[in-house]
C-alpha positions as CSV (number, residue, x, y, z in Angstrom):
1,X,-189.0,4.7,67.7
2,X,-191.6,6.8,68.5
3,X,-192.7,9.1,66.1
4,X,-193.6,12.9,67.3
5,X,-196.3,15.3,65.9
6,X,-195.9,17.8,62.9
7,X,-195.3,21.0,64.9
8,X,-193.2,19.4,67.2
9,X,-190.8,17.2,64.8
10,X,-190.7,20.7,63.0
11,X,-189.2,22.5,65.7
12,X,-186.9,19.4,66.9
13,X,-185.6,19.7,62.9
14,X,-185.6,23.5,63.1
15,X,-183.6,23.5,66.4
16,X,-180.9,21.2,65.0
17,X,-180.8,23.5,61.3
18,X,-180.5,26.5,63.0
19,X,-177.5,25.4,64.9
20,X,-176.1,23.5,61.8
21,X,-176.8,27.2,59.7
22,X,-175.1,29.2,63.0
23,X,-171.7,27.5,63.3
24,X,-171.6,27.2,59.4
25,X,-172.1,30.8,59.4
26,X,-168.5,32.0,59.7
27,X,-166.9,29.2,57.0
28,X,-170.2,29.9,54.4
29,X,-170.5,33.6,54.6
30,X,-167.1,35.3,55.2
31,X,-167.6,38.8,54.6
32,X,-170.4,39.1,57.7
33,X,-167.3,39.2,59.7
34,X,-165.5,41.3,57.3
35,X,-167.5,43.7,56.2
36,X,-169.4,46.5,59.0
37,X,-172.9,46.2,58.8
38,X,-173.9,48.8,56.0
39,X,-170.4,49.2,54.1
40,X,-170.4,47.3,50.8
41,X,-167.2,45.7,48.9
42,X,-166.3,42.6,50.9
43,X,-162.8,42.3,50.2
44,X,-162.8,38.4,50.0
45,X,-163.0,36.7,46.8
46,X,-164.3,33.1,46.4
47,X,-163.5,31.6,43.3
48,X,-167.2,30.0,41.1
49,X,-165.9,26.3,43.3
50,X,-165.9,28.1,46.4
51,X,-168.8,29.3,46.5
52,X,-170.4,26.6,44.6
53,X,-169.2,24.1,47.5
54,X,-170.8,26.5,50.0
55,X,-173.8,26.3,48.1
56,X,-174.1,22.6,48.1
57,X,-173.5,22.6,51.9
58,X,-176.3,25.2,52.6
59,X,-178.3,22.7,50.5
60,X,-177.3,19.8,52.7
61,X,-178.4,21.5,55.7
62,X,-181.6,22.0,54.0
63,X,-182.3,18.4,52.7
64,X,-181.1,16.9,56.5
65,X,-183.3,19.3,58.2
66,X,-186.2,18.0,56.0
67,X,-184.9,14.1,56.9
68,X,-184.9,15.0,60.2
69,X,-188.4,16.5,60.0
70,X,-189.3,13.4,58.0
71,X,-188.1,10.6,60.3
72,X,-189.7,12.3,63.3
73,X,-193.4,12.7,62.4
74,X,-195.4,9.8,60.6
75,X,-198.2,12.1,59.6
76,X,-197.3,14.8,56.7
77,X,-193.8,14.2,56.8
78,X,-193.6,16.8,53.5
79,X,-194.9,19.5,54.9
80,X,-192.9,19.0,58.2
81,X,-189.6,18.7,56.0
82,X,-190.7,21.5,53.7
83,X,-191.2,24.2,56.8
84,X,-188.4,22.9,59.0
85,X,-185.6,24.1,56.3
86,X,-187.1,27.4,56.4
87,X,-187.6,27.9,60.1
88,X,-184.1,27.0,60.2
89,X,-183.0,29.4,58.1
90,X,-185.1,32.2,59.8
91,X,-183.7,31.1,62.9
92,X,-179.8,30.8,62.2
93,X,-179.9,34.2,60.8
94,X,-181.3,35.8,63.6
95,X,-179.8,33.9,66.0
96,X,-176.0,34.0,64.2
97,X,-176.3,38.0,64.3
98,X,-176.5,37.2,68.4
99,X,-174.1,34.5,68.9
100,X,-171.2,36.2,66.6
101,X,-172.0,40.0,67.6
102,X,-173.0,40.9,64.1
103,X,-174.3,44.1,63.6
104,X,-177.0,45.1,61.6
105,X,-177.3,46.6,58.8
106,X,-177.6,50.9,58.6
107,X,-179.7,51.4,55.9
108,X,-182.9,50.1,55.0
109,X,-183.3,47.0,52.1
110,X,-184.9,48.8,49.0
111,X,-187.7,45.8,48.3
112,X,-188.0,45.3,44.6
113,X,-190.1,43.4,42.6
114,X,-186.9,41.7,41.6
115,X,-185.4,41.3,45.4
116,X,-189.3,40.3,46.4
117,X,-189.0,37.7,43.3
118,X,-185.6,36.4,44.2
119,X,-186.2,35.9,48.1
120,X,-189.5,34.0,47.1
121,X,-187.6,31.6,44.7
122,X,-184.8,31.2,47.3
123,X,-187.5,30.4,49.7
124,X,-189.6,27.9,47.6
125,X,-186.0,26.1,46.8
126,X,-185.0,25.9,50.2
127,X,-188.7,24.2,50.9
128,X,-188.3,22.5,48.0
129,X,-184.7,20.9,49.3
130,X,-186.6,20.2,52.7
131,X,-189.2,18.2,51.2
132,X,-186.8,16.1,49.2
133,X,-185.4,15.1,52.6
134,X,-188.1,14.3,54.0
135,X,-188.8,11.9,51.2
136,X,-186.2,10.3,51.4
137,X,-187.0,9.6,54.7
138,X,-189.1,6.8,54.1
139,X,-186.1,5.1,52.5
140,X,-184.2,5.4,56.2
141,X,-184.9,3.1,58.5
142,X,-183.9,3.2,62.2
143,X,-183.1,0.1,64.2
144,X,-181.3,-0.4,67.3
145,X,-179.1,-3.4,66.9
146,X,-178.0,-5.5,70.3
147,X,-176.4,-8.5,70.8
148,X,-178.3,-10.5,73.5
149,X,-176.2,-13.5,74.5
């Protein structure tokens, strides 16, 4: 197989995240349909399982997007698997709020040290998550098989 450069195994990973994170969209996050952009109190309630299986498949997105990254690039397959997750992320949410129609939201997000701390931690595990794919990576290999008679 031939193997492609960082930037662009990053965006082939991104690409294929970001459309993973869009048509997840409507089963992991409910109340962006629900809920008008702006209004709080989403009126569906996920019990701690729900939500802690959506969790571990916005997590799964994250560690194949780094795999993906991995397996495509033979130089600095961790730093390609730790940016691709992220990308992906940026991407979906962007691009889920034009696929789905989603408004946005009215009022401005009050940054706090706390909601500045929380993003950053959210980021690093998400990066984090990617680079774990990506080394496991090394443990995949691709073959082709073929019979030749």
């Amino acid at each position: 197989m031939r193997r492609f450069s960082v930037p662009l195994a990053v965006a082939t990973a991104t690409i294929f995240g970001c459309a993973a994170f869009v048509a997840l969209l409507p089963w992991g996050d409910p109340c962006s349909f629900v809920t008008p952009p702006g209004e709080c109190c989403c009126n569906i309630m996920l019990s701690p399982l729900q939500e802690n299986f959506r969790n571990a498949g916005f997590g799964g997105v994250c560690v194949l997007a780094g795999l993906i990254a991995g397996l495509l690039t033979r130089s600095r397959p961790l730093i390609a698997g730790a940016l691709s997750p992220l990308l992906s992320y940026l991407f979906g949410y962007f691009a889920a709020h034009w696929v789905y129609g989603i408004g946005w939201p009215q009022h401005a997000i009050p940054w706090t040290a706390y909601l500045i701390h929380l993003t950053g931690g959210a980021f690093a595990g998400m990066a984090a998550l990617g680079a774990i794919g990506a080394a496991l990576s090394r443990f995949v290999r691709l073959t082709t098989a073929s019979s030749a008679a």
